[in-house]
C-alpha positions as CSV (number, residue, x, y, z in Angstrom):
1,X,0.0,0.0,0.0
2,X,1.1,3.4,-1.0
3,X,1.3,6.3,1.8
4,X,-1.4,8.5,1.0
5,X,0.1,11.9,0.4
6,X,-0.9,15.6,-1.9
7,X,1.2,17.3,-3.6
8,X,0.7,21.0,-4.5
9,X,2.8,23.4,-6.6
10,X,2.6,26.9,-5.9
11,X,3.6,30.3,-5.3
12,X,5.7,31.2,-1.6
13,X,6.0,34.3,-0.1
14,X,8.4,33.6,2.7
15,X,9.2,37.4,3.4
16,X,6.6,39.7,2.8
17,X,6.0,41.3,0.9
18,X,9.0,40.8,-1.5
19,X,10.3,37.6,-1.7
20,X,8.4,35.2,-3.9
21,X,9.6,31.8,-5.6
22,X,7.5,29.1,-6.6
23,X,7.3,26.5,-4.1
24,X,5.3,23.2,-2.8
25,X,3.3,22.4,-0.3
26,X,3.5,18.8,0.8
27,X,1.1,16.5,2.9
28,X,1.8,13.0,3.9
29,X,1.3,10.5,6.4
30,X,4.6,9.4,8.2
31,X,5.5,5.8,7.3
32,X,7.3,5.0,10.8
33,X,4.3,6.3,13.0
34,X,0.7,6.3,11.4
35,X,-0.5,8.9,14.3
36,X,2.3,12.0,12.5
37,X,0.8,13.8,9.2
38,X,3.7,15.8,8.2
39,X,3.2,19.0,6.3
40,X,6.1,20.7,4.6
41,X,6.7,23.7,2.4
42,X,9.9,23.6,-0.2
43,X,11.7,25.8,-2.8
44,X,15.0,27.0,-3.5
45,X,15.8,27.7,-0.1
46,X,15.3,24.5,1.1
47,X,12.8,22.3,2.9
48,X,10.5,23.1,6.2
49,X,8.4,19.9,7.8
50,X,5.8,20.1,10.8
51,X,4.5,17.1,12.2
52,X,1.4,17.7,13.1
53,X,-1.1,15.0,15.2
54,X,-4.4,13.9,13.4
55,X,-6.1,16.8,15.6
56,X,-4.0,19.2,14.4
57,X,-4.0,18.1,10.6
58,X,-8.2,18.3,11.0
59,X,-7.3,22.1,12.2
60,X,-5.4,23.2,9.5
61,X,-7.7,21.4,7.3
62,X,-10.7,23.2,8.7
63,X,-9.1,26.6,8.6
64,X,-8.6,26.0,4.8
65,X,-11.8,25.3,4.7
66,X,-13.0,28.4,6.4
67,X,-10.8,30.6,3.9
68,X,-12.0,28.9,0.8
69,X,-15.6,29.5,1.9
70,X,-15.3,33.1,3.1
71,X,-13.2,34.0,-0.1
72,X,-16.2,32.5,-2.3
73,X,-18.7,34.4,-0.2
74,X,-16.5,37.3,-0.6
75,X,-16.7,36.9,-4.7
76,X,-20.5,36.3,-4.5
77,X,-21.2,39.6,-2.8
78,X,-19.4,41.7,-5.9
């Protein structure tokens, strides 16, 4: 079985509000320790990780959520 993982390329703003590269934005179950989702944001300065616990994945998660429905709300009101 494959770990279940997404894989997003993007745009990074590390600095603001100047410094821009495109980037990725990783998520992935850890393979030692099935409780660890580990998040992590690379580009050409290297790569950052957070493991984070299930509860904390489902928090992130929800707070994208959140923004995606408030910025679509936002576009419906203009």
């Amino acid at each position: 079985m494959t770990t279940p993982r997404i894989d997003l390329e993007t745009k990074v703003t590390r600095d603001q509000p100047v410094t821009q590269a495109t980037g990725s934005i990783q998520v992935s179950t850890d393979e030692l320790d099935d409780d660890t989702i580990t998040l992590s944001f690379g580009g050409p300065w290297g790569i950052t990780y957070a493991d984070l616990t299930p509860e904390d994945a489902h928090a992130v998660a929800t707070a994208l959520e959140d923004a995606v429905t408030a910025c679509q709300e936002g576009s419906a009101d203009e």
